[in-house]
N, C-alpha and C positions, 0 to 999 in steps of 0.2 A: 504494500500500500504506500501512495504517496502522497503528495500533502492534498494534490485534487481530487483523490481517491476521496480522502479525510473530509475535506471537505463538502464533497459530495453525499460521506454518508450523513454527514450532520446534518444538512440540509435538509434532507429527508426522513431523517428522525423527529426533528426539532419541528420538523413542518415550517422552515423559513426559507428564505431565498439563497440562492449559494452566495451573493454581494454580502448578504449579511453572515452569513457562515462563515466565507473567509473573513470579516472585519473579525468577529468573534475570535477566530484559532487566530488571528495574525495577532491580535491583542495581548492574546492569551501568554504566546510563546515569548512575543516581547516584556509581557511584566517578567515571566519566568527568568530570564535573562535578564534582568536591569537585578531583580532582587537576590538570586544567587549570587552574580558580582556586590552587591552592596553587605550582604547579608552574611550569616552562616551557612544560608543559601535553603532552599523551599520545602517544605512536605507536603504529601499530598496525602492522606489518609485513604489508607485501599491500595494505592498503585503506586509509591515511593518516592525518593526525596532525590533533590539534586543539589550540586555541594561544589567548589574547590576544591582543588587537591593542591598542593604547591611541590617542587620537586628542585631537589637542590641542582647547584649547580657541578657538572661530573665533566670523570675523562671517557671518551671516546674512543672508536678507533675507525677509520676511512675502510672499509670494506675492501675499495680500489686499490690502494695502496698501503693499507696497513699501517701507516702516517696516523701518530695519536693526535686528537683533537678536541677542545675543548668545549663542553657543553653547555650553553647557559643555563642558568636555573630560570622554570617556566610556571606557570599555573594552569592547570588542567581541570575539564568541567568531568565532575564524576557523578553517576546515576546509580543510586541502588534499589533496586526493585521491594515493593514492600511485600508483606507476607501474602496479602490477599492475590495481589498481581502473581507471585510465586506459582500458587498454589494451582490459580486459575490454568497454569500452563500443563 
C-alpha cells in the first residue's frame, strides 16, 4: 500500500472526499514529524510510538578500498510497534 492507496481507503471508510482524506493523513504525518523532533517523540495507543534515536559518532571503513573513514554522529527516527499492532500480525 501507498500513501494513495491510504488515502483512498480513508476516503471510503470515513465517507469523505479523497481532497479531504489527503489534507487529513498529510496533517496527520506532518504533526507526527514536527513533535517526534521536538519531543520525546509520539505514542499512539494500539499501534506504537515513534522516537529518536541519536548515534554517536564512529570509524568506518570504505568497502572500495578499505580506506578507514570517519563517521558523523546522526539522529535516526525509530518506530516500535505496540503490543496490539504486534499481535494483530
Amino acid at each position: 500500500m501507498n500513501k494513495g492507496d491510504l488515502i483512498t481507503a480513508v476516503a471510503k471508510k470515513a465517507d469523505i472526499s479523497q481532497r479531504q482524506a489527503r489534507e487529513i493523513i498529510d496533517y496527520t504525518f506532518e504533526t507526527i514529524k514536527k513533535h517526534t523532533k521536538k519531543t520525546d517523540g509520539v505514542q499512539l495507543a494500539g499501534f506504537g510510538s515513534f522516537g529518536v534515536s541519536k548515534r554517536k559518532a564512529r570509524m568506518g571503513r570504505n568497502p572500495q578500498t578499505g580506506e578507514s573513514i570517519k563517521i558523523k554522529a546522526s539522529k535516526n527516527v525509530r518506530f516500535k510497534a505496540g503490543k496490539a499492532f504486534k499481535e494483530a500480525l
